[in-house]
C-alpha positions as CSV (number, residue, x, y, z in Angstrom):
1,X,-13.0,91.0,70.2
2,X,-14.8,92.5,67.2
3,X,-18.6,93.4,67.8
4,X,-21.0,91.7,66.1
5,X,-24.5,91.7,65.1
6,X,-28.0,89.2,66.2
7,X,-31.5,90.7,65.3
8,X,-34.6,88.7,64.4
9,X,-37.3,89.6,62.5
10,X,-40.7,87.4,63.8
11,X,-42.9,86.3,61.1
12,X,-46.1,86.7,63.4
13,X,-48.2,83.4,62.4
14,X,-49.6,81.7,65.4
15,X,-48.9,84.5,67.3
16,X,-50.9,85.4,70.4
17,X,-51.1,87.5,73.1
18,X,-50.3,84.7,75.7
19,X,-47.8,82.8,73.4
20,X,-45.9,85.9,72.9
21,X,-45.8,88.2,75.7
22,X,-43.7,86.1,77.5
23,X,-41.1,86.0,74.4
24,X,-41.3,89.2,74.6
25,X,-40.7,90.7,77.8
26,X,-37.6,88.0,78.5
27,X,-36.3,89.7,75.1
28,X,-36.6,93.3,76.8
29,X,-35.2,92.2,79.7
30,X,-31.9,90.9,78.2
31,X,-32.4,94.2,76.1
32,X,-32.3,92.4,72.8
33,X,-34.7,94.5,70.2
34,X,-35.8,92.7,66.9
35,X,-38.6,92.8,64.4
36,X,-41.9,91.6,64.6
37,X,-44.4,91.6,62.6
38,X,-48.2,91.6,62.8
39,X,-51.4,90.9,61.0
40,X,-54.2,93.5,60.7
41,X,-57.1,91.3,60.4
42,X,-57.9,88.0,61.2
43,X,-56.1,84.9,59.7
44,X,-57.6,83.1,56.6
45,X,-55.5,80.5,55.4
46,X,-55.9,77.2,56.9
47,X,-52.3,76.7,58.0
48,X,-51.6,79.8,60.3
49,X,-53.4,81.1,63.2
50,X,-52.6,83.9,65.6
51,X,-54.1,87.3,66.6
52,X,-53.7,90.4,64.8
53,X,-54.7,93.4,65.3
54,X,-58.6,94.1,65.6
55,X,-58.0,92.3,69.1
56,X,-57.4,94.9,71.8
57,X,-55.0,93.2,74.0
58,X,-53.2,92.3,71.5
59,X,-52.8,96.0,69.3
60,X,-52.3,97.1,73.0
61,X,-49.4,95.0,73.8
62,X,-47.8,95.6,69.8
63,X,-47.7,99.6,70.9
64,X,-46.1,98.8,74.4
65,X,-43.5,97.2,72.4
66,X,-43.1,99.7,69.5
67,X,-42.5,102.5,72.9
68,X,-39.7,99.6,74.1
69,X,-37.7,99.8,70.8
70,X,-38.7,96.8,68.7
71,X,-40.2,97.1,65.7
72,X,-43.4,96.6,64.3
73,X,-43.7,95.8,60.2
74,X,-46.4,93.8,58.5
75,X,-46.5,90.1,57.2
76,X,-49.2,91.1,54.5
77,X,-52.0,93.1,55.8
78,X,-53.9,89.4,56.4
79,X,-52.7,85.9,55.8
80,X,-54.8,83.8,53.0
81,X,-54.6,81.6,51.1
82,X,-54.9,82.1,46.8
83,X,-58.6,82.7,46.5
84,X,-57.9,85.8,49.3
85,X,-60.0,88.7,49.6
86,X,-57.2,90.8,50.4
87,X,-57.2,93.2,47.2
88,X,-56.0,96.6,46.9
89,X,-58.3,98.2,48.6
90,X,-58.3,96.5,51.6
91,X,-55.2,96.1,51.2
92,X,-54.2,100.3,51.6
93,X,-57.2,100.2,54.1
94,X,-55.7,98.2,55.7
95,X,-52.2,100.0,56.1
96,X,-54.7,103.2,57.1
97,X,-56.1,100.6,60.3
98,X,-52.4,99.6,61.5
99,X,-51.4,103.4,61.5
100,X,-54.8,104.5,63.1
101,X,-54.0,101.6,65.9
102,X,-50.6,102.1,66.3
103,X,-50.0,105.6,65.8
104,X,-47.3,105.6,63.0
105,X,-47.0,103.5,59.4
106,X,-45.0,99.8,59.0
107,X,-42.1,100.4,57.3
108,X,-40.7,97.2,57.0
109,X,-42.9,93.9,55.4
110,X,-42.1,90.3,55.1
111,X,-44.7,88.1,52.3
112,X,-47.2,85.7,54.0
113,X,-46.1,82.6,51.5
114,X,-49.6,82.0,50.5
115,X,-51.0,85.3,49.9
116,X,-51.4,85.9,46.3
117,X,-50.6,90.2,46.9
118,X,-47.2,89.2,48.1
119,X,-44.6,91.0,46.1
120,X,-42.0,89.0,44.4
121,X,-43.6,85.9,45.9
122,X,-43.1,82.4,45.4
123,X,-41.1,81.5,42.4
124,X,-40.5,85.0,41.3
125,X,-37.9,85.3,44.3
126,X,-35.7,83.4,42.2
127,X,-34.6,83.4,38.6
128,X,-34.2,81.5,36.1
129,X,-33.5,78.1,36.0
130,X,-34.6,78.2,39.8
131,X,-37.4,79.7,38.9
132,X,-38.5,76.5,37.0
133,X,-37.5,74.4,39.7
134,X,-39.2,76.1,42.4
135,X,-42.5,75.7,40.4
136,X,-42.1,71.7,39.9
137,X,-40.4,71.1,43.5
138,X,-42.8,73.3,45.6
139,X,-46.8,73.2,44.0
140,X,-47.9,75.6,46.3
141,X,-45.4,78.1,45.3
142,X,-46.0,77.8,41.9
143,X,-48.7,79.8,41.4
144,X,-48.8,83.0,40.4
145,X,-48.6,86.3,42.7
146,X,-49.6,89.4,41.9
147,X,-48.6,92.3,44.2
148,X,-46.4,93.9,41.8
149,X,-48.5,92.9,39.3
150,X,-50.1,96.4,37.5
151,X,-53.8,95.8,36.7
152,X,-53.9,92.9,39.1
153,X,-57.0,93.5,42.0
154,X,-53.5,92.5,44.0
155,X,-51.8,94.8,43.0
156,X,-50.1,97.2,45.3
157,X,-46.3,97.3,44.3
158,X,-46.6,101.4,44.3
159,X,-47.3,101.8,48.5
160,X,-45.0,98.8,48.5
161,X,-42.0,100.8,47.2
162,X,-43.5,104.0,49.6
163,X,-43.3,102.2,52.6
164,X,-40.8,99.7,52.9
165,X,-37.1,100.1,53.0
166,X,-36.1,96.6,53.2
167,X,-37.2,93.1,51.6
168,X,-36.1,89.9,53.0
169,X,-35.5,87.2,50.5
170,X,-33.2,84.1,50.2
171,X,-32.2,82.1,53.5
172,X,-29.3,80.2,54.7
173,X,-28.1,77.3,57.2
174,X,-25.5,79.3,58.9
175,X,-25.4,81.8,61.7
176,X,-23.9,84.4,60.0
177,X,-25.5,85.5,57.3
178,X,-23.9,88.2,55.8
179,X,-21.1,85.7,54.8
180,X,-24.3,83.7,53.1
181,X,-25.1,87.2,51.5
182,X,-22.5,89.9,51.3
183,X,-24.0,91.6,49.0
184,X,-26.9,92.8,52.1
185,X,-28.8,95.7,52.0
186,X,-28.7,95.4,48.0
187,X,-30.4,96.6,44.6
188,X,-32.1,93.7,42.0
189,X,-32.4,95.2,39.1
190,X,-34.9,92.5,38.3
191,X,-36.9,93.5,41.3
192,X,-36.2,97.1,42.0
193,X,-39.6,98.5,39.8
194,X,-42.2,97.6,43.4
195,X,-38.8,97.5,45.7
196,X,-36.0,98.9,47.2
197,X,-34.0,97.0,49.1
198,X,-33.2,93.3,49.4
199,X,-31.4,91.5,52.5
200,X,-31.0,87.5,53.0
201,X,-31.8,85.6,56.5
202,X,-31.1,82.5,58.2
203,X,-33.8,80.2,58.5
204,X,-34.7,78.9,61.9
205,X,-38.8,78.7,61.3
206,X,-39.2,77.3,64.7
207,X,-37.5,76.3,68.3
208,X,-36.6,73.1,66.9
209,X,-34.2,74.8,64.0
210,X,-33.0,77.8,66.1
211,X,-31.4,75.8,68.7
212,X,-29.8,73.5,66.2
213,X,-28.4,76.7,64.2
214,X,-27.7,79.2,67.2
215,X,-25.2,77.4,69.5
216,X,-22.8,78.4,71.9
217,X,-20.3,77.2,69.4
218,X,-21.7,79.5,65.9
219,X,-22.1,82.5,68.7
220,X,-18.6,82.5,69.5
221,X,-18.0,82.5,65.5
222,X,-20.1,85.0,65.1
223,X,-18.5,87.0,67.1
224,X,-14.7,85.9,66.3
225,X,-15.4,87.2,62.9
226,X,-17.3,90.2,63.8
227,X,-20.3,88.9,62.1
228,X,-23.8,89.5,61.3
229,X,-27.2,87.2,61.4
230,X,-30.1,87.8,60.9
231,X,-32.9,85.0,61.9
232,X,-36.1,84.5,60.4
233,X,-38.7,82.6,63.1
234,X,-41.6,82.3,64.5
235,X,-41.7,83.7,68.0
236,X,-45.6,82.0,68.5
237,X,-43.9,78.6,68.8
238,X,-41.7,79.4,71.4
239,X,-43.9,79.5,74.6
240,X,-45.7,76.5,75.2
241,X,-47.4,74.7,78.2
242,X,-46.6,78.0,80.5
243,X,-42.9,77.7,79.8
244,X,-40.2,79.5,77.6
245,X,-38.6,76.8,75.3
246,X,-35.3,76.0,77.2
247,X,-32.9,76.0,74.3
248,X,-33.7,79.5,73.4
249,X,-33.6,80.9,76.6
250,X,-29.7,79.5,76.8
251,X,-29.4,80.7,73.8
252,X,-30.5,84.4,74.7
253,X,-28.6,84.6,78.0
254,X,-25.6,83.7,76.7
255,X,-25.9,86.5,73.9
256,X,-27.3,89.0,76.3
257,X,-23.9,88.5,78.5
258,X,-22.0,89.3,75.5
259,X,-20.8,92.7,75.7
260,X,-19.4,92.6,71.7
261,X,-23.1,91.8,71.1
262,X,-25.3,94.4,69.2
263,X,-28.6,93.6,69.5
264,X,-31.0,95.7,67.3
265,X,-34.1,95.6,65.0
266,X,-33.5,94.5,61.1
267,X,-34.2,98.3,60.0
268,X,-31.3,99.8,62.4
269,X,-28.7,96.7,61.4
270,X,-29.3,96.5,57.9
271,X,-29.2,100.2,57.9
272,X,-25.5,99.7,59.8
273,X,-24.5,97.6,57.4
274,X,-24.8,100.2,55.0
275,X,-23.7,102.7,56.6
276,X,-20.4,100.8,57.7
277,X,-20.0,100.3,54.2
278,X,-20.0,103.7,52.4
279,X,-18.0,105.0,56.0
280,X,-15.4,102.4,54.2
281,X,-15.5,104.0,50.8
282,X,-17.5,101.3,49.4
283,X,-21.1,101.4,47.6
284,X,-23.9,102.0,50.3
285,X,-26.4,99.5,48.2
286,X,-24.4,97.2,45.8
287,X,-26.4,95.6,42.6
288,X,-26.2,92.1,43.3
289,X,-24.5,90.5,39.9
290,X,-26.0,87.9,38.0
291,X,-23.5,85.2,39.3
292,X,-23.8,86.5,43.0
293,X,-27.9,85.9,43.0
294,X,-27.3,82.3,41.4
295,X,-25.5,81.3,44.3
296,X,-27.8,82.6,46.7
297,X,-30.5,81.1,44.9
298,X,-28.9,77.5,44.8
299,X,-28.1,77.9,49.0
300,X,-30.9,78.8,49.7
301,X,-32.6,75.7,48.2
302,X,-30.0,73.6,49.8
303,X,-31.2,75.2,52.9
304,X,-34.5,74.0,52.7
305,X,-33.7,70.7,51.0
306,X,-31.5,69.9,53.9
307,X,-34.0,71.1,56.8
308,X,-37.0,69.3,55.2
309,X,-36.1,66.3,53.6
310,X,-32.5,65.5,55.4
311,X,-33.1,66.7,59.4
312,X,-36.1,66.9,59.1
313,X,-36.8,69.5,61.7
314,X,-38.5,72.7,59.4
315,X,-42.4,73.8,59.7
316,X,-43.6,70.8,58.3
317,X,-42.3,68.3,61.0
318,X,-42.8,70.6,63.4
319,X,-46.6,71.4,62.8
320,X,-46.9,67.5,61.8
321,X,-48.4,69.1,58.8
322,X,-49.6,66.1,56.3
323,X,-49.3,67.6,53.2
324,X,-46.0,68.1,52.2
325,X,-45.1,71.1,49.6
326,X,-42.8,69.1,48.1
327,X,-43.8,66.5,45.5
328,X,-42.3,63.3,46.3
């Protein structure tokens, strides 16, 4: 059988200590590595919660795990909301605080949504018309962001481009999502002045989704086709009531006992990608064509069309949040 590939990169809101040390350490012990990232100071907006790192336990438990093999990028340096006091000074301050905690710098970063010094955020992940649409369908994301904004008090695009290799973007229903994206690790010109690199994921925000996209079924065809996914969660939702959610820890075993598996953080398989690529005579980092980042763009709207307003089953359900981001 071919091998394939299974890594996660962790958005870290409502992460905790207790929620996700036991994620954590059943991961290392089915010696599956991923990505997760962390906050440096406390949460702000009004949706998320979650530690970050000014708590001791918790910074000292993110360096146990950097030492294990996973690793450690940044979802914003804080999570806010648009009025966020997160400008560029604190902002480079605080990439100083994570390296003076944890010994080295992030070099990997996924945008909060709400944070206004996200880079590329919102709308401007798409072009247009989806642009347009995003703006009318999704209020909240309509707004403007600034982090590669020059002159902005949010701006920060130039560490941006310093630091981090990789930039996730669209998202997708299926398990493998380098047949959603083939185009991953690749160059947008449109986006390439405050970033380098741009990669796709398959949503699965929560428990809930995962188990409904990872199944014993898509892991065989992942591995059938020698595949590659790439899930975007939330790790903080998975350990609730002193117990591992049961659908996840099928899930994991049965990957774990795959020996075609390869189970790495997003850095290493997005950099294996690549390098599988040029090893093949092909372009290391493909510019994604016009045509090829419509597509995306109309999936991954799909995507979230189908889990919000069809299933039912994204963030919004699960939180019970009241205020829906789409306008009826």
């Amino acid at each position: 059988m071919p091998k394939f590939y299974f890594s996660i990169i962790d958005d870290t809101d409502d992460a905790t200590y207790e929620n996700i040390k036991p994620v954590y350490d059943f991961l290392y012990d089915k010696d599956i590595f991923i990505t997760k990232t962390v906050w440096v100071y406390p949460v702000l907006d009004k949706y998320s919660s979650g530690d970050c790192l000014e708590r001791q336990e918790y910074a000292d438990y993110i360096k146990l795990l950097s030492s294990r093999g996973y690793e450690i990028g940044l979802h914003n340096v804080g999570s806010a909301d648009y009025d966020s006091p997160y400008t560029r000074d604190k902002i480079l301050e605080g990439i100083e605080r994570f390296h003076d905690i944890l010994g080295f710098y992030p070099t990997i970063c996924v945008n909060h949504s709400y944070n206004p010094d996200s880079i590329y955020g919102g709308y401007k992940r798409f072009n247009f018309p989806f642009s347009f649409l995003v703006r009318k369908l999704y209020p909240q994301y309509g707004r403007t962001f600034y982090g590669e904004v020059e002159g902005s008090k949010y701006f920060w695009g130039d560490k941006y481009k310093e630091l981090f290799k990789y930039s996730r973007n669209h998202e997708c229903g299926n398990i493998n999502t380098i047949a959603y994206d083939k185009y991953m690790p690749y160059i947008d010109h449109k986006r390439d002045k405050y970033a380098n690199y741009w990669y796709s994921a398959t949503f699965a925000p929560n428990p809930q989704v995962f188990n409904y996209v990872v199944t014993p079924h898509s892991i065989r065809h992942l591995e059938n086709v020698g595949g590659c996914c790439i899930i975007f969660t939330h790790l903080g939702y998975y350990y609730k009531n002193g117990q591992l959610d049961s659908g996840f820890v099928e899930r994991i075993n049965m990957l774990a006992e795959n020996p075609n598996g390869i189970y790495l953080p997003v850095t290493k398989t997005l950099d294996a990608i690549a390098e599988n690529r040029e090893l093949a005579g092909k372009v290391k980092y493909p510019v994604i064509p016009a045509f090829g980042k419509f597509i995306l763009e109309f999936k991954h709207l799909l995507t979230r069309v189908k889990f919000r307003k069809i299933i039912k089953i994204d963030d919004y359900a699960f939180k019970n949040l009241k205020k829906e981001m789409f306008v009826k």
